[in-house]
DRENPA-3360 file (N, C-alpha, C; in nm, 2 decimals, always signed):
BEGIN
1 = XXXXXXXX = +1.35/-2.17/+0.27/+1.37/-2.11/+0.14/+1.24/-2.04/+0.10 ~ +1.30/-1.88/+0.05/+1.12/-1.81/+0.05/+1.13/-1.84/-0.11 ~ +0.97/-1.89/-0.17/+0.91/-1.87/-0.29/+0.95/-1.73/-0.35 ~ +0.99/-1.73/-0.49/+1.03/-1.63/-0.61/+0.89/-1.62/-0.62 ~ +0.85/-1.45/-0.59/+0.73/-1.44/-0.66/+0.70/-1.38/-0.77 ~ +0.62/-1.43/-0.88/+0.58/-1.38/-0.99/+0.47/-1.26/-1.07 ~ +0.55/-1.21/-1.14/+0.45/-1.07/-1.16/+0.32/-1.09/-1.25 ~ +0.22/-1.03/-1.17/+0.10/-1.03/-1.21/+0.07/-0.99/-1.32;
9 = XXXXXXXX = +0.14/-0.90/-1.41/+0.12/-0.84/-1.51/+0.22/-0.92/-1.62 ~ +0.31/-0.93/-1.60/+0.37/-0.95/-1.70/+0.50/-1.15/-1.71 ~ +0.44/-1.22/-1.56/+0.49/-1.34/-1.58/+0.63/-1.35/-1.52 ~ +0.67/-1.30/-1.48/+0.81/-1.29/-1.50/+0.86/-1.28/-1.35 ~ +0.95/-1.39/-1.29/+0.96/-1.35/-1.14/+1.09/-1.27/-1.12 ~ +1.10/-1.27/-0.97/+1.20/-1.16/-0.93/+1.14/-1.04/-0.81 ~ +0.96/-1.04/-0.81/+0.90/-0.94/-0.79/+0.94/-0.90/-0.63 ~ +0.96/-0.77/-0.62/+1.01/-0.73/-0.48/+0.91/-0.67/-0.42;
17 = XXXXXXXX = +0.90/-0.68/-0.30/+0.79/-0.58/-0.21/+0.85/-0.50/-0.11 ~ +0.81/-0.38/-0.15/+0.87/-0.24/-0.08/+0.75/-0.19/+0.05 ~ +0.78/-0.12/+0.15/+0.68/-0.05/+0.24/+0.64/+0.04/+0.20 ~ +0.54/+0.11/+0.15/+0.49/+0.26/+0.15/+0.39/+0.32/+0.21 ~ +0.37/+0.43/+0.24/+0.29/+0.53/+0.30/+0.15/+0.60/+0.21 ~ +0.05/+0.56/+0.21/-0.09/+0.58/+0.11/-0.20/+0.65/+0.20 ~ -0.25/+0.77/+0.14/-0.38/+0.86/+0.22/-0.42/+0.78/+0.13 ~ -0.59/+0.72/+0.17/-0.71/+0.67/+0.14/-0.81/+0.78/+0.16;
25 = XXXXXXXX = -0.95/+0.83/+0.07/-1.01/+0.89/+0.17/-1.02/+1.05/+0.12 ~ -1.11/+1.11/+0.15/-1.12/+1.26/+0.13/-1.19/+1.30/+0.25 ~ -1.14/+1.44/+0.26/-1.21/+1.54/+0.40/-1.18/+1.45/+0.55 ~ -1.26/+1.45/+0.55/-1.26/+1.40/+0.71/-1.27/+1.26/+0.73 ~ -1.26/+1.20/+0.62/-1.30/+1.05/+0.62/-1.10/+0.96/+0.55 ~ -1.05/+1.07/+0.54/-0.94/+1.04/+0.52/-0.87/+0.98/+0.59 ~ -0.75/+0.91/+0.55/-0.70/+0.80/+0.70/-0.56/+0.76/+0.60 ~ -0.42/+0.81/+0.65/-0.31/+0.78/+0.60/-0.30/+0.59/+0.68;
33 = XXXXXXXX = -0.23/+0.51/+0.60/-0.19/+0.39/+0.65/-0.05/+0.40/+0.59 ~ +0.04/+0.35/+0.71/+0.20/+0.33/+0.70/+0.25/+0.23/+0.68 ~ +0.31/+0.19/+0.62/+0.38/+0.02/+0.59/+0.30/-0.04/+0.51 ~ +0.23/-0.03/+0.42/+0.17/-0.16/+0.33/+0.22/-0.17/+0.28 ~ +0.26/-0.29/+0.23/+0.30/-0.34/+0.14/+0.30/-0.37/-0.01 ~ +0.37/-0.31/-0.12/+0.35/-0.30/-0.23/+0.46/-0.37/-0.34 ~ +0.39/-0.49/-0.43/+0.50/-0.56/-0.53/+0.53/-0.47/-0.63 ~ +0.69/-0.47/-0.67/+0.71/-0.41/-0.75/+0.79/-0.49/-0.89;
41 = XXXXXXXX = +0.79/-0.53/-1.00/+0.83/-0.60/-1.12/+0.94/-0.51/-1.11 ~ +1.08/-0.57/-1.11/+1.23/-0.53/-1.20/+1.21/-0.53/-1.35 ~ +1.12/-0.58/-1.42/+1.09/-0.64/-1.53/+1.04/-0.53/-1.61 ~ +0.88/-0.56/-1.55/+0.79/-0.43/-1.70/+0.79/-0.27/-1.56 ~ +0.84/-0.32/-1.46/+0.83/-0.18/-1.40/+0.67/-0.14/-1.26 ~ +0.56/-0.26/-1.31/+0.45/-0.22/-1.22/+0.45/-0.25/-1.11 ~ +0.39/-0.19/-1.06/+0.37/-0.20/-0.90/+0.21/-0.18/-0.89 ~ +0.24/-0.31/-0.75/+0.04/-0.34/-0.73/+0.01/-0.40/-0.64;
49 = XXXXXXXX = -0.06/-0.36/-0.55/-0.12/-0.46/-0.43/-0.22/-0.58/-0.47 ~ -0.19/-0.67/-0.39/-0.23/-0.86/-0.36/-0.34/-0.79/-0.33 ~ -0.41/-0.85/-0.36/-0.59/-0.93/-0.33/-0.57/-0.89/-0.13 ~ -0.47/-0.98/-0.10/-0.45/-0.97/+0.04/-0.48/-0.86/+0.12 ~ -0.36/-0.80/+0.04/-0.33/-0.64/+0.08/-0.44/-0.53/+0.10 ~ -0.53/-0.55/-0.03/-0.63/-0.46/-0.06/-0.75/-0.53/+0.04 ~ -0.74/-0.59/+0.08/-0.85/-0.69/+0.19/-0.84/-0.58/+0.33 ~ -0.69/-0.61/+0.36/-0.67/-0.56/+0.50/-0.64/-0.42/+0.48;
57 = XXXXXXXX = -0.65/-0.36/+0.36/-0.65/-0.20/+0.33/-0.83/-0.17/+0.38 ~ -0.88/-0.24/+0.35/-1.02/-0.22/+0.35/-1.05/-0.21/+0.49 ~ -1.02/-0.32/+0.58/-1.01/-0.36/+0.68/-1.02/-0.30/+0.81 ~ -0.92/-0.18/+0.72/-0.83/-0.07/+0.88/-0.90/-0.02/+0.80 ~ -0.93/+0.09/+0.69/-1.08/+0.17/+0.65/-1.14/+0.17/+0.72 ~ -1.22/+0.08/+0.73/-1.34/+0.04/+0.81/-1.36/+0.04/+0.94 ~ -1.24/-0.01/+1.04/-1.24/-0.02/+1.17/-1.10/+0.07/+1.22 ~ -1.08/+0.22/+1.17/-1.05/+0.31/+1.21/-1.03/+0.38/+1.32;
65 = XXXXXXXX = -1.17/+0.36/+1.36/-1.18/+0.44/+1.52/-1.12/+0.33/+1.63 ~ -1.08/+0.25/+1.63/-0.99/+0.18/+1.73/-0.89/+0.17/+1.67 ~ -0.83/+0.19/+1.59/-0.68/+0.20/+1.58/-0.62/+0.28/+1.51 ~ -0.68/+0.39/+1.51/-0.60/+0.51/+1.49/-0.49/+0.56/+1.59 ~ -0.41/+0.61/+1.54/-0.26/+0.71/+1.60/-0.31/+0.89/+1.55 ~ -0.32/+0.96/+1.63/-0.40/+1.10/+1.60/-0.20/+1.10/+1.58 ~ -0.22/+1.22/+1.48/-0.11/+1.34/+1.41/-0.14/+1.42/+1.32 ~ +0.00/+1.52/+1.36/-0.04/+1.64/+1.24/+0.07/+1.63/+1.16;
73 = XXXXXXX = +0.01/+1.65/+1.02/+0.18/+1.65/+0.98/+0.18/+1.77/+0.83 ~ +0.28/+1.78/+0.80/+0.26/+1.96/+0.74/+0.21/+1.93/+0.58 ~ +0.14/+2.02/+0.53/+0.10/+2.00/+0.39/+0.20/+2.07/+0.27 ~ +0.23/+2.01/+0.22/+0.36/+2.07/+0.13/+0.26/+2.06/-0.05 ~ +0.34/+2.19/-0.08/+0.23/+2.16/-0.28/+0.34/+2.15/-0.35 ~ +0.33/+2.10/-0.46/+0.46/+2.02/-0.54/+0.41/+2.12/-0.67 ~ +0.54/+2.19/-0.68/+0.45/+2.28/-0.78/+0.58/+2.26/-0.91;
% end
């Protein structure tokens, strides 16, 4: 049976976690990561990364040059 987890912000459980896609990073030191994981409240609406998450975000920052996947991918402006 998995634990109901509770929102950080506002108490209230239900909290779901979605996969998303985040650039870290500017110029050349930039580094897209795929699949992290992110809680989202049905409740007040926030979304926020665990202590965890932001650990092993740091993680792959840091030790980059062995696990990177090289790609190009197109730059679109949201205008």
């Amino acid at each position: 049976m998995k634990k109901e987890i509770t929102c950080d912000c506002c108490g209230k459980g239900g909290v779901m976690s979605k996969r998303i896609t985040r650039c870290f990073g500017k110029g050349d030191r930039v580094v897209v990561i795929d699949g992290i994981p992110l809680c989202v409240c049905p409740h007040c609406g926030e979304s926020y990364f665990t202590a965890s998450t932001l650990q092993e975000i740091e993680r792959l920052r840091m030790h980059r040059a062995g696990l990177t996947v090289q790609g190009m991918a197109p730059v679109l402006s949201y205008v």
